[in-house]
N, CA and C of each residue as an Amber inpcrd file, in Angstrom:
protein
   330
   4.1790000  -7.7530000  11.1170000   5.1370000  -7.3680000  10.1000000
   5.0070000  -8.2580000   8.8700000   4.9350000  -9.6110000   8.9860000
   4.6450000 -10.4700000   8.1710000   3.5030000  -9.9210000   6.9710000
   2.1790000  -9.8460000   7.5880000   1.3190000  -9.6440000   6.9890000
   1.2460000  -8.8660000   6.3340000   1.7130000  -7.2680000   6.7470000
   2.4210000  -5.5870000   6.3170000   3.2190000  -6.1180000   4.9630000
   4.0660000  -6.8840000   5.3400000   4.7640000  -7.1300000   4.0790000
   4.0270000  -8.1330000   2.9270000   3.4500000  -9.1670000   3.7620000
   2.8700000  -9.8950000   2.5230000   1.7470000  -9.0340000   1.4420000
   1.2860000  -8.0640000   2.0530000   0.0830000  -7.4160000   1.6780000
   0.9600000  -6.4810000   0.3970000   2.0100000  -5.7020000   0.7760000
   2.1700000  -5.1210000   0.0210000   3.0910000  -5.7280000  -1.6080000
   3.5870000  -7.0700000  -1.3310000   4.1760000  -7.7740000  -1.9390000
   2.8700000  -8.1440000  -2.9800000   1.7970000  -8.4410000  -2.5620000
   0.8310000  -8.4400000  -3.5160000   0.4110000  -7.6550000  -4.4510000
   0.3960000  -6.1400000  -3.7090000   0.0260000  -5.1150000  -4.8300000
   0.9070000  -5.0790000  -5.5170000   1.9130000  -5.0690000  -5.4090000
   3.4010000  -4.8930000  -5.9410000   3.1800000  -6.6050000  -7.0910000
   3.1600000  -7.5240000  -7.1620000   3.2210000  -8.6120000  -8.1130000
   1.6290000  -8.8790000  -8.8690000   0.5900000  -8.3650000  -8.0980000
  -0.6410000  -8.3770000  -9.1920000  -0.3380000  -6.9510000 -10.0740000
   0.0330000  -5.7060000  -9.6390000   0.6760000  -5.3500000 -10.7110000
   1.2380000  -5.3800000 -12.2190000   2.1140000  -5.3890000 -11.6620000
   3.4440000  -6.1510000 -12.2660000   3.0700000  -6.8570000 -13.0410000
   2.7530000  -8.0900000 -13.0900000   2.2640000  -9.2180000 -13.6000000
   1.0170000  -9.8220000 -13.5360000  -0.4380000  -8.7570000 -13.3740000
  -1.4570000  -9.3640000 -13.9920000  -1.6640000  -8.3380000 -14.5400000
  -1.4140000  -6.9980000 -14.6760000  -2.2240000  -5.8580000 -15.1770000
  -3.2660000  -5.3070000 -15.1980000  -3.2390000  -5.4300000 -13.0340000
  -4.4700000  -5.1780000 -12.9290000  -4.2650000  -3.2840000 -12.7590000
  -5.8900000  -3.1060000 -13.1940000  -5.8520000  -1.2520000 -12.7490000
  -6.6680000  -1.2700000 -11.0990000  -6.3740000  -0.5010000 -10.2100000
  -6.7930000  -0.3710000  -9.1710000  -7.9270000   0.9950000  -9.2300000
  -8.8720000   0.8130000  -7.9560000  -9.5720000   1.8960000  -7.8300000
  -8.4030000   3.3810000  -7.4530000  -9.6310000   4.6200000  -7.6780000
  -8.6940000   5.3500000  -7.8570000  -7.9520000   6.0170000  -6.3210000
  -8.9070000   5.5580000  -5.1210000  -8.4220000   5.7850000  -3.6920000
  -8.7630000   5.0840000  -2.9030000  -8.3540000   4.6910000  -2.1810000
  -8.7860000   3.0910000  -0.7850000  -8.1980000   3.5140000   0.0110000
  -9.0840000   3.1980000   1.7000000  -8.1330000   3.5370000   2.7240000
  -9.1390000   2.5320000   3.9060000  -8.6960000   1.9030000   4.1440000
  -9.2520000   0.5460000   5.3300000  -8.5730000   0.5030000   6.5400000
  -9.1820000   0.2930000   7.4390000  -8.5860000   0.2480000   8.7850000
  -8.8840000  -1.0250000   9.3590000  -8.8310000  -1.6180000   9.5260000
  -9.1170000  -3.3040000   9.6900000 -10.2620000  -4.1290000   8.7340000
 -10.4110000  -3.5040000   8.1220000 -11.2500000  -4.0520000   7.2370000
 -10.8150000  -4.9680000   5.5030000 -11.2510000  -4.6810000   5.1170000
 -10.3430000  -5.0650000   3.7580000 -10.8460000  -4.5780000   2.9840000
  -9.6020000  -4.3930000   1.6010000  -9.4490000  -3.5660000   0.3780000
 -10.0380000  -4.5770000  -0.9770000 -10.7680000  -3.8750000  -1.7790000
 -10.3710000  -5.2310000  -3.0500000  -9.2650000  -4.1480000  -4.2790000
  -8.7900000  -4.9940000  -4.7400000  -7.8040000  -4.6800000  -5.6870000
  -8.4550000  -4.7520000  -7.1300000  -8.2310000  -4.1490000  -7.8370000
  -8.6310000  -3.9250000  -9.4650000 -10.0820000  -3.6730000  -9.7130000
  -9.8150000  -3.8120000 -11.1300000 -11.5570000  -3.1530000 -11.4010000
 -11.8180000  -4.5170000 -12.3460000 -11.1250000  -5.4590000 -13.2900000
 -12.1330000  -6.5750000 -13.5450000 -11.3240000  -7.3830000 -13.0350000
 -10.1520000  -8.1390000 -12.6230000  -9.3990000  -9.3070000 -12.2130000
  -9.1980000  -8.7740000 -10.9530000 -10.5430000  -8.3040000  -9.9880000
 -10.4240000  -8.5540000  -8.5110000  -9.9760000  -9.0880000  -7.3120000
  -9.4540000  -8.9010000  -6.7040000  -8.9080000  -9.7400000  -5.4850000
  -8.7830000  -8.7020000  -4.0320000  -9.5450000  -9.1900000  -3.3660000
 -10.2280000  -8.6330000  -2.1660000  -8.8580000  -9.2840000  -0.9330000
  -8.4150000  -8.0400000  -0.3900000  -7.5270000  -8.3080000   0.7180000
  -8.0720000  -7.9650000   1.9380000  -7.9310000  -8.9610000   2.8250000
  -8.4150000  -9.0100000   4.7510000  -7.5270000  -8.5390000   5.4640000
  -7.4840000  -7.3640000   5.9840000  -6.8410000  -6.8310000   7.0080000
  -7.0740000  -6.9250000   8.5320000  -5.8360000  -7.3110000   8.8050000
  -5.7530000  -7.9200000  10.4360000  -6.8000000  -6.7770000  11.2610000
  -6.7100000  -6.4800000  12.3140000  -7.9940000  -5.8930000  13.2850000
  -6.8170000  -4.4650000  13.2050000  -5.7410000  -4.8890000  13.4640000
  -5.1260000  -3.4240000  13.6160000  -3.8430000  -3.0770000  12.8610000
  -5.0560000  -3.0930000  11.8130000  -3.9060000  -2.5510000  10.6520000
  -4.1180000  -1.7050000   9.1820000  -3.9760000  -0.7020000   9.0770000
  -4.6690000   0.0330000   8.3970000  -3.6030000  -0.1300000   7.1600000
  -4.3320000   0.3720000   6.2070000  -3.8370000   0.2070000   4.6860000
  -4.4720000   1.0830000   3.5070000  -3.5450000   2.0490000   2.6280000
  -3.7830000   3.1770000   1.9960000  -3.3880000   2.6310000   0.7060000
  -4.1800000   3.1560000  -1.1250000  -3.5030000   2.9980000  -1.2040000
  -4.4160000   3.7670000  -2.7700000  -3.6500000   4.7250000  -3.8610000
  -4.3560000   5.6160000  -4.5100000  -3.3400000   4.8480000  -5.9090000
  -4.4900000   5.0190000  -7.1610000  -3.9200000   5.1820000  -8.5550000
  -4.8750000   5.8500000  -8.9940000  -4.2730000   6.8790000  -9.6360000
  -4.8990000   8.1640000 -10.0500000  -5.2450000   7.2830000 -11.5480000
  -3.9450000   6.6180000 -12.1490000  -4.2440000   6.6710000 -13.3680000
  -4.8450000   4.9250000 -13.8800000  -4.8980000   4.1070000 -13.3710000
  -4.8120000   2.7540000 -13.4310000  -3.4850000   2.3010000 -13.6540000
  -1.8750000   3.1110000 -14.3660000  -1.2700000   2.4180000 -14.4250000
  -0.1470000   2.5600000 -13.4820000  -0.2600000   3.2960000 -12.7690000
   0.6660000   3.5630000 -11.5210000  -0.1090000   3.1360000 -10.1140000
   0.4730000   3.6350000  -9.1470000  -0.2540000   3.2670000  -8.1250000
   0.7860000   3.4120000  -6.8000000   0.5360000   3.8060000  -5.4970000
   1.1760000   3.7460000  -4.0450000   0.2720000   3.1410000  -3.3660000
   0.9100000   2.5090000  -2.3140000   0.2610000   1.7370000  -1.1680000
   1.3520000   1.7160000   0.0920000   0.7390000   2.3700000   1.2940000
   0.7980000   1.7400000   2.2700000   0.3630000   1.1370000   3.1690000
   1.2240000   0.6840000   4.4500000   0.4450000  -0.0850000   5.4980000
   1.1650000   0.2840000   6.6600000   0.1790000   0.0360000   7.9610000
   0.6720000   0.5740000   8.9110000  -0.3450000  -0.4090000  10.2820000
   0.5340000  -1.1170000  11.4930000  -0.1050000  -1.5670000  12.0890000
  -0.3080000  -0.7980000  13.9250000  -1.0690000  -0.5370000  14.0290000
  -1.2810000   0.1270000  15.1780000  -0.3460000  -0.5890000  17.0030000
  -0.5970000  -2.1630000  16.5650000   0.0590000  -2.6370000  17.6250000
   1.5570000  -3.0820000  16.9530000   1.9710000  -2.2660000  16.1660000
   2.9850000  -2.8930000  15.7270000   4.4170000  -2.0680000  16.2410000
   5.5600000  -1.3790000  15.6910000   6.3470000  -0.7770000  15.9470000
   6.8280000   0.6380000  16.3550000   5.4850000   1.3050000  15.0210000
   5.5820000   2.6070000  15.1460000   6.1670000   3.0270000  14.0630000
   6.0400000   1.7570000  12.9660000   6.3570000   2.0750000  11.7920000
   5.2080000   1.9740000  10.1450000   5.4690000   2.9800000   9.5810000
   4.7270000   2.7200000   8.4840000   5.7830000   2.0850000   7.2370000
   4.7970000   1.1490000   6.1810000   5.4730000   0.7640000   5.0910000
   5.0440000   1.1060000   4.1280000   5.7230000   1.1990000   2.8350000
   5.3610000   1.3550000   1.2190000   5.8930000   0.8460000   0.0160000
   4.8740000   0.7620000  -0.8630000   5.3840000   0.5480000  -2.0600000
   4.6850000   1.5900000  -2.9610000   5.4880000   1.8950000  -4.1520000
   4.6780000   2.8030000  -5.2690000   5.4180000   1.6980000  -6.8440000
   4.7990000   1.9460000  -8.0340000   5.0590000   1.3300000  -8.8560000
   6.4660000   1.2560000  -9.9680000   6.2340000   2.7210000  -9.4370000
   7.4280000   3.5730000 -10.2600000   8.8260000   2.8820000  -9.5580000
   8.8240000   2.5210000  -8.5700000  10.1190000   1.7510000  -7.9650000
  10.2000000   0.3790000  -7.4480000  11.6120000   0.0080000  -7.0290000
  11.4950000  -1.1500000  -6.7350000  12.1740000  -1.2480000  -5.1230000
  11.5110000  -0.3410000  -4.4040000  12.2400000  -0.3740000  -3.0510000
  11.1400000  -0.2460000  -2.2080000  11.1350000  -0.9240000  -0.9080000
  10.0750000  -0.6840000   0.4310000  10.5700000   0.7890000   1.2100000
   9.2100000   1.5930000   1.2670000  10.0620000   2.3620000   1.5680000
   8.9990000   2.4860000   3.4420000   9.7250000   3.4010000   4.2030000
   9.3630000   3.6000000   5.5300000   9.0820000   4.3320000   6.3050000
   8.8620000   4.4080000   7.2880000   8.8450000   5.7330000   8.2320000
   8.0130000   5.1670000   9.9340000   9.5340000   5.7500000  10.0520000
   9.3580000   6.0700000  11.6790000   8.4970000   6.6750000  13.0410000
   7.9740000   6.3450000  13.9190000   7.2640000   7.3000000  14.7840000
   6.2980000   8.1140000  14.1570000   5.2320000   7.0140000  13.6000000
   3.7050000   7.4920000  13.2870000   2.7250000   6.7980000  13.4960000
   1.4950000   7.1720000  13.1890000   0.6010000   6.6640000  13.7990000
  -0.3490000   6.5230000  13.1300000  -0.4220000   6.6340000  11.5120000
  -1.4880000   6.5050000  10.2350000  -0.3620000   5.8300000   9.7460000
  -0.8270000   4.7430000   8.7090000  -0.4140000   4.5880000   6.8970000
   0.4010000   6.0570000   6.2920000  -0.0360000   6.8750000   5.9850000
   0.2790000   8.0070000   4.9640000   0.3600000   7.8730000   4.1240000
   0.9630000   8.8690000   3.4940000   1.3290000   8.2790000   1.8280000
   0.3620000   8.5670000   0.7350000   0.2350000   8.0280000  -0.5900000
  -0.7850000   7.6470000  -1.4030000  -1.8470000   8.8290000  -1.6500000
  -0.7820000   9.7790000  -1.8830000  -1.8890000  11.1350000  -2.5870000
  -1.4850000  11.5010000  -4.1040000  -0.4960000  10.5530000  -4.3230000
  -0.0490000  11.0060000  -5.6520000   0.0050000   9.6840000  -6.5350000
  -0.1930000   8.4240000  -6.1240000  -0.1330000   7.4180000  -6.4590000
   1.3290000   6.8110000  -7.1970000   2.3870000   7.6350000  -6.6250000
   3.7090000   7.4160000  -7.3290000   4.4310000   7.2690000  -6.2350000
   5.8180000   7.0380000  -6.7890000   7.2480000   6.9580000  -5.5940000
   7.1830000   8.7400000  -4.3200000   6.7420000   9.5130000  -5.4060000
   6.6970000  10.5980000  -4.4930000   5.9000000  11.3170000  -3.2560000
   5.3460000  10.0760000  -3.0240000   4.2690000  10.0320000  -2.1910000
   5.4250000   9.7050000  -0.5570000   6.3560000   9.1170000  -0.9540000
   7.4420000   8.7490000  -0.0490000   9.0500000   9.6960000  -0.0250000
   8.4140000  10.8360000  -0.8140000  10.1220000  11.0870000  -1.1880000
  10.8970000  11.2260000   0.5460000   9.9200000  11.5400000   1.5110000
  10.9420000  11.8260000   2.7580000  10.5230000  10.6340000   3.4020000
  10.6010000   9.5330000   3.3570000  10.2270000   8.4320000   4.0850000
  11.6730000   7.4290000   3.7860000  12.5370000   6.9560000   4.6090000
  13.7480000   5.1650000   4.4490000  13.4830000   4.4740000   3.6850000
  14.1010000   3.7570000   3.4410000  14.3630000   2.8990000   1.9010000
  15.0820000   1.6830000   2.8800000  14.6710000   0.7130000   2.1660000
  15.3420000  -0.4450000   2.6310000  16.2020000  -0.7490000   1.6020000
């Protein structure tokens, strides 16, 4: 859970505050993602934990994460908001086809 969250706390503050643009679709399953196209930063994903995450345009963007030995829960962030959002009893990431909040509209809110 830790990691689920630290990961997405990243996309969410290199964002924000470096202005980075992301590729335009990523999807890793224990492997790792890199983030942006010139102020790079390459994220390591635990063995079982997959991570989605699309910007269509460079300035928006969704991401989730989802750990296989974990709860049975998926997490998210999109740019357009400022809430984690969730979902229950699954078994992928999801998410991240639109690269916005609406990628979650039927998914919990913390």
């Amino acid at each position: 859970m830790k990691k689920i969250f630290m990961f997405l706390m990243a996309v969410s503050v290199m964002a924000l505050f470096n202005g980075v643009s992301f590729a335009a679709v990523q999807s890793s399953s224990g492997g790792s993602i890199t983030l942006g196209a010139t102020n790079t930063v390459t994220v390591t994903l635990s063995s079982n934990v997959q991570a989605n995450y699309n910007s269509p345009t460079g300035d928006t963007y969704s991401a989730s994460t989802y750990n296989s030995k974990g709860t049975g829960k998926a997490y998210g962030v999109a740019s357009d908001s400022s809430v984690i959002y969730y979902q229950t009893g699954v078994t992928q990431a999801g998410g991240c086809t639109n690269g916005n909040s609406t990628d979650f509209s039927s998914w919990s809110t913390y």
